[in-house]
N, C-alpha and C positions, 0 to 999 in steps of 0.2 A: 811571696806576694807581699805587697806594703801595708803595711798597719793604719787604718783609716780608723782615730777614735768615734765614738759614740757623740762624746761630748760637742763635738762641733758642727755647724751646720754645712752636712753636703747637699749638692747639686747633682743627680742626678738626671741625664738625658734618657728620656725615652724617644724610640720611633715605632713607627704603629705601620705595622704592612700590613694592610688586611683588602681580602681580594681573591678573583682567583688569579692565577701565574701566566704571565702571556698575553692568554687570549685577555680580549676585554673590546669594549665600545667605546664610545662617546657617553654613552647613557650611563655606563659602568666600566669605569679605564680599572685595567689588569696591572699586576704588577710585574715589574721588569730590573735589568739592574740600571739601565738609562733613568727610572721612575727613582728607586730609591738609592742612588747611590750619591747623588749628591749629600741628602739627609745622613746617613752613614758617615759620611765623612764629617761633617760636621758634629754630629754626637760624640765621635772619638776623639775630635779634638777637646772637647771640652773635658776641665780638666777634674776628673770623679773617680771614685773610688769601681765604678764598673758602668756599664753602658745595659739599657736594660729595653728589652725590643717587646711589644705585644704581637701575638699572631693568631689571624683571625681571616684563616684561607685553606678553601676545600681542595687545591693543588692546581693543577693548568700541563704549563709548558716543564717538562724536565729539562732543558737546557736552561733558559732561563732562572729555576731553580736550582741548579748547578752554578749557575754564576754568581747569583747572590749569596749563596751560601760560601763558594769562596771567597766573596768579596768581604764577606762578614768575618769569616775567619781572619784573612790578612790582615784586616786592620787591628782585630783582636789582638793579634802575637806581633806588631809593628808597635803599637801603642802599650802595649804591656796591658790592657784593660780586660777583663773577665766580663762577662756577658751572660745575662740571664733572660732566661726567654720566656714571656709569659702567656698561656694560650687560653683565648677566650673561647667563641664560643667553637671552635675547629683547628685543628692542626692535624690536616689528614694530607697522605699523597704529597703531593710537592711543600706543600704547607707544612708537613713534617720536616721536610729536609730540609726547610729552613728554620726549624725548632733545634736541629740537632746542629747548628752553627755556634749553638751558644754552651756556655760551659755549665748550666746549668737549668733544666726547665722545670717551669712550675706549673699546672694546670689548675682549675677548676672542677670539683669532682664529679658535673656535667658535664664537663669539656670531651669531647668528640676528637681521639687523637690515633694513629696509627695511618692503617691503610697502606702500607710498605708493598707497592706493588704496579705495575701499568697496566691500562684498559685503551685499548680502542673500540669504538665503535659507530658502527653504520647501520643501512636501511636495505635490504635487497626489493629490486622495482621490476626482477626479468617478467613474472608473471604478467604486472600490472600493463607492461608497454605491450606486451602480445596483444592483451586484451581488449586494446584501445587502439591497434593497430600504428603504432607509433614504431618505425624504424631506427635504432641506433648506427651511427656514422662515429666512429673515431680513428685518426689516422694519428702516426706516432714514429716516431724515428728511436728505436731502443727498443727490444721486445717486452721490457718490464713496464714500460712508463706506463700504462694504463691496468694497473693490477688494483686489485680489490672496487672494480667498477662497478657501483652498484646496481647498474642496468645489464647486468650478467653474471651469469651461475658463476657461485664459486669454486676456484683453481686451487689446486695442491698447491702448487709451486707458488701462487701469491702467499699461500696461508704460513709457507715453509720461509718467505722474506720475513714476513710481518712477525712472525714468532722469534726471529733469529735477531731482529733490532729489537722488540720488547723485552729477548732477555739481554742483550748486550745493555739496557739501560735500567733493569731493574738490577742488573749485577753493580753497574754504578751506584744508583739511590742506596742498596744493602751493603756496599763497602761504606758507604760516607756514614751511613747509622753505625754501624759495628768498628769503625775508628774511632765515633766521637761518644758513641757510648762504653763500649769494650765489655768491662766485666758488668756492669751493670744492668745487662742483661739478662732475662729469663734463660733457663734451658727451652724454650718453646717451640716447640715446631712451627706454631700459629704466628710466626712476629713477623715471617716474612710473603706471608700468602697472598696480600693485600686484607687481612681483616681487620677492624676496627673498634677502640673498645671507649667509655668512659674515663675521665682522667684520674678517677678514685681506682680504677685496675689496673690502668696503664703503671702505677705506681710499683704494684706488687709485679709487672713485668719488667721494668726500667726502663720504662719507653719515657719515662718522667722520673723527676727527683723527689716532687712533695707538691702536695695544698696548699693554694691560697691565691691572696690579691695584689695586683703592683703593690699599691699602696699600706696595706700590713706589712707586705714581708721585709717591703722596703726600708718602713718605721725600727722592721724588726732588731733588722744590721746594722741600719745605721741613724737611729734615735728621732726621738720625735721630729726634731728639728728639719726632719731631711726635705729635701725642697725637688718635685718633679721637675725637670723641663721638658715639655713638648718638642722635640725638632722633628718639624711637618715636611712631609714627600713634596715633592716641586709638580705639583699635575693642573694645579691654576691653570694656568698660561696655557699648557698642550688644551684642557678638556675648553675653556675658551676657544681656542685656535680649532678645533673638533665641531664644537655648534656650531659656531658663527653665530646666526641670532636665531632662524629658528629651522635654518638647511640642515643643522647634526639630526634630526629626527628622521630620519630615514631608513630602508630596509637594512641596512648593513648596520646601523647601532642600534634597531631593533631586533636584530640576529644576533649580533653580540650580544646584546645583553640576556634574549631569551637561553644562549649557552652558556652564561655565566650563571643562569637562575638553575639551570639544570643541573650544573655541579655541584651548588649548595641544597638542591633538593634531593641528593641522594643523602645526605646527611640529614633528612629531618631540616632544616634552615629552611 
């Protein structure tokens, strides 16, 4: 790796994805790799001793978080730049997995980090439609398409799909940790349950590398002199384009956003 003295003043880029993954509103846009990939690109061009991302996201979409994190990595080993990842107040669930894009993370020792694991959930309504005399109609070409319907008792065989794609995708999320961390992990049974810990234990797991602030550790490597740059996500333009003036306030970006508020409220947020 290249020798970046102290004595000189660098430039480092940060980008700040903070959100949940995916889903999002108008009220509260999610992040995506359409959101942050322009900013990405731009941070690694510039030209610094390493690229430094904060993260600040209760998780969302796994796909989504699969692609930014390889879109992080790529640029990482194209550009020769090291990456360190700094997690504010959460880095859980998909918000992890893009912690573990970077070659090295730093938390907060409130910071809210782990949660290696997928959840779905829903509302069962069969009792309630009985009771209100309300008849379900659904017609479907595929005998699967209508599994897990809330307006009827639950199926083995829905339960046996939904179990069989949640491990096919937490087997992805726990390869990408256990590549980008390897030994630096706990012997723990608990790392990959979905449970979640402070950033001052995640330390003694290696779910993190160490303590601290952009700003210190930044000073720390590379001298007082060291100069942040903000490269800001491109969402102007789309969350504009979203309101309009005052038509974005409606049921669907107030549904988004109340399911945006629900994923940082299982963290305490």
């Amino acid at each position: 790796m290249r020798f970046w003295p102290r004595s000189r003043r660098h430039t480092i880029p940060l980008v700040r994805l903070s959100g949940t993954i995916g889903m999002g509103s108008a009220l509260r846009p999610g992040l995506s790799l359409a959101s942050v990939e322009s900013a990405l690109d731009k941070a690694f061009a510039i030209k610094a001793p390493c690229v430094a991302i904060t993260i600040n996201s209760p998780g969302g979409s796994p796909a989504q978080s699969s692609l930014i994190f390889s879109r992080i990595r790529a640029l990482s080993e194209d550009k020769k730049r090291p990456v360190i990842a700094f997690v504010e107040d959460v880095a859980a669930s998909g918000g992890y997995w893009l912690a573990v894009a970077a070659d090295e993370i730093i938390a907060d020792p409130t910071s809210i980090v782990g949660s290696i694991g997928v959840i779905y959930a829903s509302f069962g309504f069969t009792e309630l439609i009985e009771k209100i005399g309300v008849e379900r109609r659904v017609y479907t070409a595929g005998r699967n398409k209508s599994i897990l319907d809330p307006f009827r008792p639950v199926q083995e065989k829905d339960l046996e799909i939904l179990y069989s794609v949640q491990s096919d995708i937490h087997d992805a999320f726990a390869e990408s940790v256990r590549a980008r961390r390897g030994a630096k992990l706990a012997d723990d049974d608990r790392l990959f349950t979905g449970e979640f810990w402070t950033g001052r234990a995640a330390v003694g797991l290696g779910l993190v590398d160490g303590l601290g602030t952009v700003r210190a550790v930044l000073k720390e490597r590379y001298g007082e002199k060291v100069r942040i740059k903000p490269v800001p996500l491109q969402r102007g333009s789309l969350l504009r384009g979203r309101l309009g003036l005052a038509s974005g306030l409606n049921a669907d970006a107030m549904i988004g956003a109340i399911r945006a508020d629900r994923m940082w409220d299982r963290f305490g947020l």
